[in-house]
C-alpha positions in Angstrom: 4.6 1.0 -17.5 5.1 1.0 -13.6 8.5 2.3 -12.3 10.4 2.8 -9.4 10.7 6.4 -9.0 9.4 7.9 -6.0 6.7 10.8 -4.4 7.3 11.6 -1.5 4.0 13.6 0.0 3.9 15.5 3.2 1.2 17.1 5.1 1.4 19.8 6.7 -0.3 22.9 8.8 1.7 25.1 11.2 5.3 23.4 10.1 7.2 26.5 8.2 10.3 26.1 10.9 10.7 22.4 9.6 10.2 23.0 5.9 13.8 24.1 4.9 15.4 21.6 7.0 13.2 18.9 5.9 13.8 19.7 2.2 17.2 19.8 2.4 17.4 16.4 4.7 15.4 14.7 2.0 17.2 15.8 -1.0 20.5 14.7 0.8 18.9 11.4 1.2 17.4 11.0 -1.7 19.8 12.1 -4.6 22.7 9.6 -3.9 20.5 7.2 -5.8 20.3 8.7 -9.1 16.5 8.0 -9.6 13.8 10.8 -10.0 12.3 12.0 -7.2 9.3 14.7 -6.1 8.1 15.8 -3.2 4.2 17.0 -3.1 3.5 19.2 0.3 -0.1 19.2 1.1 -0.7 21.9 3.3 -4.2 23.0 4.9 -3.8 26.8 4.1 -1.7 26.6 7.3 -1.8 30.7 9.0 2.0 30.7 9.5 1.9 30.3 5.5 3.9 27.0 5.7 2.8 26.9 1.9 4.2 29.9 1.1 7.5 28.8 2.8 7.6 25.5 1.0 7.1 27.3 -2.2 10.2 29.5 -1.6 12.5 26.9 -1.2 15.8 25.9 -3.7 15.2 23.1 -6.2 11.9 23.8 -6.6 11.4 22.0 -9.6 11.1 18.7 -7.6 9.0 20.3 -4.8 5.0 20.5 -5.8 3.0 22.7 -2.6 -0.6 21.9 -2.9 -2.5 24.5 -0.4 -6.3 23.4 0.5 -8.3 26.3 1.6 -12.0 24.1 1.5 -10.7 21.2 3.4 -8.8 19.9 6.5 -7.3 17.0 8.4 -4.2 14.8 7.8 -5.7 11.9 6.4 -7.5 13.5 3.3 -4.7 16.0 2.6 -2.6 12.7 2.3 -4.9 11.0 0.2 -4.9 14.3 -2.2 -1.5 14.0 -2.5 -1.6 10.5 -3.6 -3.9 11.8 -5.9 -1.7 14.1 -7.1 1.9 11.9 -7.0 3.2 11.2 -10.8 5.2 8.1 -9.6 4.3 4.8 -9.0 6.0 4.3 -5.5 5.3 6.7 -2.9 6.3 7.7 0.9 4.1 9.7 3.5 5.6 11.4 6.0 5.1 13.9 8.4 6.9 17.6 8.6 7.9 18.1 11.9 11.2 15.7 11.9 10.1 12.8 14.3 10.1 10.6 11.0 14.0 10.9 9.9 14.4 11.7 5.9 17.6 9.4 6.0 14.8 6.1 5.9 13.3 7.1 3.4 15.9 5.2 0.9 15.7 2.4 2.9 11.5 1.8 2.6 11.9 2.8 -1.3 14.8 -0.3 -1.4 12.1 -2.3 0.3 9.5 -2.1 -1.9 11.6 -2.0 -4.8 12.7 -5.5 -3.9 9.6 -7.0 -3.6 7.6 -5.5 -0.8 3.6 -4.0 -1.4 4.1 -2.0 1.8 7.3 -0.7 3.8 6.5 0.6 7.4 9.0 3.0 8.7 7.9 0.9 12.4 9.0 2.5 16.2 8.5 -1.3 17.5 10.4 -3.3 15.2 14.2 -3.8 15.0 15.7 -1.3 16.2 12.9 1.1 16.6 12.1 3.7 19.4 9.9 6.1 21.0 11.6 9.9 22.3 9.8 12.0 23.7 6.2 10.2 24.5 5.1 10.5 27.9 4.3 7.2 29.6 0.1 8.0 29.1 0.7 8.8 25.1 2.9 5.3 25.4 -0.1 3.4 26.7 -2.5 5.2 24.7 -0.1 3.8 21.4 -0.6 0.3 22.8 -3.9 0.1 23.9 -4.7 1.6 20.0 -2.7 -0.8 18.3 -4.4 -3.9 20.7 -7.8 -2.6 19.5 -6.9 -2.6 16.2 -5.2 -6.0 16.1 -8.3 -7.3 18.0 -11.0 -6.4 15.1 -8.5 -6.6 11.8 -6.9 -10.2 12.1 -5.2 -8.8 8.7 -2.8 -6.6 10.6 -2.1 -8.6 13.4 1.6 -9.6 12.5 2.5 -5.9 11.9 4.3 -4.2 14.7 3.1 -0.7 13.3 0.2 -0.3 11.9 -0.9 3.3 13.1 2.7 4.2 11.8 2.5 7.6 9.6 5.8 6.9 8.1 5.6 4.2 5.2 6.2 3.5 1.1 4.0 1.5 -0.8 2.8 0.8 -4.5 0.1 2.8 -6.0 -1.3 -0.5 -7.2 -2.5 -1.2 -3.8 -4.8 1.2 -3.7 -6.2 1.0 -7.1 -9.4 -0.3 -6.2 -9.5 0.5 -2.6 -12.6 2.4 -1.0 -10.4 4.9 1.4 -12.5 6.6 3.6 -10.0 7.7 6.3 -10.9 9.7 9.6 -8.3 11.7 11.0 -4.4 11.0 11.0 -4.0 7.1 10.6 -3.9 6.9 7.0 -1.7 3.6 7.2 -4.7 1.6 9.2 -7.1 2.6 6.2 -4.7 1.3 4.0 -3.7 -1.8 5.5 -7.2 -3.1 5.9 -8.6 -1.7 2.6 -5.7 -2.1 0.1 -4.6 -5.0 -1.9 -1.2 -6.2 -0.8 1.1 -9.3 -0.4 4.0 -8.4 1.6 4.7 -5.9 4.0 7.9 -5.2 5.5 8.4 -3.0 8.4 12.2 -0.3 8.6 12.9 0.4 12.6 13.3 3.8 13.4 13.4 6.2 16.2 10.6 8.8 16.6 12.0 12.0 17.7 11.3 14.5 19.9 9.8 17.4 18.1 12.2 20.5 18.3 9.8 23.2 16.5 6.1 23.5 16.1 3.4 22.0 18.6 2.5 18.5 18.5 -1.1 17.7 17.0 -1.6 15.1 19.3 -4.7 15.5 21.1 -8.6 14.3 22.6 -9.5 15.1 19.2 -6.9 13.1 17.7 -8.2 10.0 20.1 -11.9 10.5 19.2 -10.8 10.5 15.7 -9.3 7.3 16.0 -12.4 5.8 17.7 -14.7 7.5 14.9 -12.2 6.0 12.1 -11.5 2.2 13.9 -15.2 2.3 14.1 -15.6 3.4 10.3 -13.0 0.8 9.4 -15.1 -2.4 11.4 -18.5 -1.1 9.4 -16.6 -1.1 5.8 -14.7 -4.1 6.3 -17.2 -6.7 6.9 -15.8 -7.4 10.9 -19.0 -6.0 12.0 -21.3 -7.9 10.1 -19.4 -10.6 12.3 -19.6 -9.4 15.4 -23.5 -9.1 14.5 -23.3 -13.1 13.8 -21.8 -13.5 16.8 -24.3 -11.9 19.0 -26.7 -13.6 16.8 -25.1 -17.3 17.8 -24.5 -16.0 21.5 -28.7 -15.5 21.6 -29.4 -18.9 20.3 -27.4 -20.5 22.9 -28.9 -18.3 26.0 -32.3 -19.5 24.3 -31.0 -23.1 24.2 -29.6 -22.9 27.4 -32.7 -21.7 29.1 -34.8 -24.8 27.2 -32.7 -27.2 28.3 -32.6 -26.3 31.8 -36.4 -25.8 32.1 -37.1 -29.3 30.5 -34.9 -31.1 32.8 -36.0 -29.6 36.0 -39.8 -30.2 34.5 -38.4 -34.2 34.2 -37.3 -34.1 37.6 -33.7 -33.3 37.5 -32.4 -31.5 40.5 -32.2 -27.5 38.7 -28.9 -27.0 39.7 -27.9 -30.4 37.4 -29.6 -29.3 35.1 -28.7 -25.6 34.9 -24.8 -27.0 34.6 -26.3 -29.3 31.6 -28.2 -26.3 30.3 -25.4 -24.1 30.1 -22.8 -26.6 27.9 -25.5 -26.7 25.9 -25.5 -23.4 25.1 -21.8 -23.6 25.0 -21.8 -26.2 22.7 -24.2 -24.4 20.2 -22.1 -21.2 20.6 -19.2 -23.5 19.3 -20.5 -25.1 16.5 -22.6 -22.3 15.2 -19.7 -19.9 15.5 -17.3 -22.4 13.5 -19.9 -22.8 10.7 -21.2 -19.7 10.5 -19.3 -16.6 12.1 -15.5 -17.8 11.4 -16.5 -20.1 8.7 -13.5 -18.3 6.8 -10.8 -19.4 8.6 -10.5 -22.9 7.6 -11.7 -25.0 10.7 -11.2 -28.1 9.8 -9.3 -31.7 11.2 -10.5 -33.5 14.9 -7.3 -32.1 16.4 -8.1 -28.6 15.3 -11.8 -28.9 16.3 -10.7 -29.9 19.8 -8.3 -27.7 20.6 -10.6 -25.0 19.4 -13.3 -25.9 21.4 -11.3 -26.1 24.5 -9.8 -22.9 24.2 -13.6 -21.3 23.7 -14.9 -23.0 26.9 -11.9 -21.3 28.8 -12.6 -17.6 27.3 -16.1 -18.0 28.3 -15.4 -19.3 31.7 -13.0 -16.3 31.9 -15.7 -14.5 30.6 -18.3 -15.6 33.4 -16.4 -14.4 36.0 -15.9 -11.2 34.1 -19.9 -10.8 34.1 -20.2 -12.1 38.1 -17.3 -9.6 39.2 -18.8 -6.7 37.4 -22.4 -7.6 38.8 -20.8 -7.7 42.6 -19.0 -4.7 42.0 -21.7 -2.2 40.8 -24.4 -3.5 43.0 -22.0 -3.8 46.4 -20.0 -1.1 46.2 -21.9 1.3 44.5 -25.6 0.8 44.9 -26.4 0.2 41.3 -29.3 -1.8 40.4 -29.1 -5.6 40.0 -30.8 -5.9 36.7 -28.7 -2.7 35.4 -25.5 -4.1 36.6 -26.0 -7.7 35.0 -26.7 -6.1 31.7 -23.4 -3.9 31.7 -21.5 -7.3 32.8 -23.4 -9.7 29.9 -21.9 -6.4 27.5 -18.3 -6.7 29.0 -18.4 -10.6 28.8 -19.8 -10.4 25.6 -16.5 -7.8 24.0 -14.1 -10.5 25.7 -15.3 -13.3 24.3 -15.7 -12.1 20.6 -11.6 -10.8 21.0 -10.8 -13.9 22.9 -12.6 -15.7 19.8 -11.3 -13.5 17.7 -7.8 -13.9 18.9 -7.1 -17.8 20.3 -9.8 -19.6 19.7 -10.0 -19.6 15.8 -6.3 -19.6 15.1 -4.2 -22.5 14.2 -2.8 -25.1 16.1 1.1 -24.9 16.4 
């Protein structure tokens, strides 16, 4: 029978000056509530011996240390403990104190009351950032845009690369988690099997001990799992539609343009005609076919629709023509190379700008 007690599991590697103050944070937290409680440590045979440490510590009984010696990286050492948690609602968090243990009741209460998934969230409510530099600030936006962009799931979450959260087992009962590196939440959020998420503001501390595992490695990581993520989760089967509809137009717009300069119409006319042609196919192709799932339907809806995807593909035009100047001008690139890189560009802003505004509700 599902309850509400709570596992709480922590990764860790290189955090033994955190562990004893961490503990004892949590337990003060935690025990006001009356309701059992563990907390598994997952550490990654860590060479200060954080395991060891964590071991060592009082009330033991509630503390499980798991050390990996044949495997590393966040993600997977979280998913073991998962693995390994006896209760059916459970936190992850990291060791080095920029998630505060005094939230953690509050995400429990959340899911408890109804919620599938409680983010601890550094842009909602009253959350905050300390401590990130303004370049690890844009880096945070720019991942969470990219991420938003290909997984319309997550869009209305302020969070979602957030490593501080509670959820239900039950959401990942039948999930495929394949995660790649530290953003265990992402994998979750577009994998798992949930309702309702609810998101806790916090502020994300500076880091008093230990050295940050923030890195170009953490980055590529994040490429390599976002990447992993758009393969498994059918998004890049329709990206592949849409360059598949974005061919049949260019092939429709090129017909058109050469039959109606053959006929006698002046080529520029025609090459105008040609192109809303292609435009047109794009449109009707893509709402049939590539975004077929997200209930185009009414006059009203198929107009607006169809005027916003003429203006991200204007947009999108002079993306292609400024890119093609540029790189042949100003730095002596070939023509022919040039176009290509702009028709790619052009291309990636007008699948988000598709994916974003033109197949979205009217208000």
């Amino acid at each position: 029978m599902p309850n509400n007690n709570t596992s709480i599991v922590i990764p860790t590697y290189n955090e033994r000056e955190n562990i004893p103050e961490l503990l004892e944070r949590i337990h003060r937290s935690m025990e006001p509530s009356g309701r059992p409680f563990e907390i598994v440590i997952v550490d990654d045979d860590s060479p200060d011996e954080t395991w060891k440490v964590a071991s060592l510590q009082p009330d033991s009984d509630r503390v499980r240390v798991i050390r990996r010696q044949d495997e590393k990286g966040l993600a997977t050492a979280v998913l073991t403990g998962i693995q390994a948690a006896k209760y059916d609602i459970v936190v992850v968090m990291d060791a080095d104190l920029q998630h505060p243990p005094e939230k953690i009741p509050e995400l429990v209460s959340r899911v408890q009351n109804g919620a599938d998934i409680a983010i601890g969230s550094r842009f909602a409510g009253h959350g905050a950032l300390e401590g990130f530099s303004p370049s690890r600030r844009l880096l945070s936006k720019g991942a969470g845009l990219l991420a938003r962009t290909l997984f319309r799931e997550i869009r209305s979450i302020n969070d979602p690369e957030s490593g501080f959260f509670a959820f239900k087992k039950s959401v990942i009962a039948h999930a495929n988690l394949s995660p790649v590196g530290y953003k265990i939440l992402l994998e979750i959020l577009v994998q798992g099997d949930y309702t309702t998420v609810s998101e806790v503001g916090y502020t994300f501390d500076k880091r008093e001990n230990g050295v940050s595992k923030f890195g170009v490695k953490n980055a590529v990581h994040y490429l390599r799992h976002t990447w992993s993520l758009f393969l498994r989760s059918g998004e890049f089967h329709r990206f592949w539609k849409f360059v598949a509809v974005g061919g049949v137009g260019a092939i429709l717009n090129l017909a058109v343009l050469y039959a109606l300069t053959e006929l006698g119409v002046f080529y520029l006319l025609a090459g105008v005609i040609g192109i809303e042609a292609g435009l047109l196919s794009n449109f009707f192709l893509n709402r049939s076919w590539t975004f077929s799932d997200r209930g185009t339907s009414g006059l009203r809806y198929t107009l607006t629709a169809l005027y916003r995807d003429h203006a991200v593909r204007v947009v999108g035009v002079v993306i292609n023509l400024l890119i093609l100047y540029l790189l042949t001008s100003l730095f002596g690139v070939y023509y022919l190379t040039s176009q290509l890189i702009g028709i790619c560009v052009a291309m990636v802003w007008n699948y988000g700008g598709n994916q974003w505004w033109t197949w979205e509700p009217t208000s």
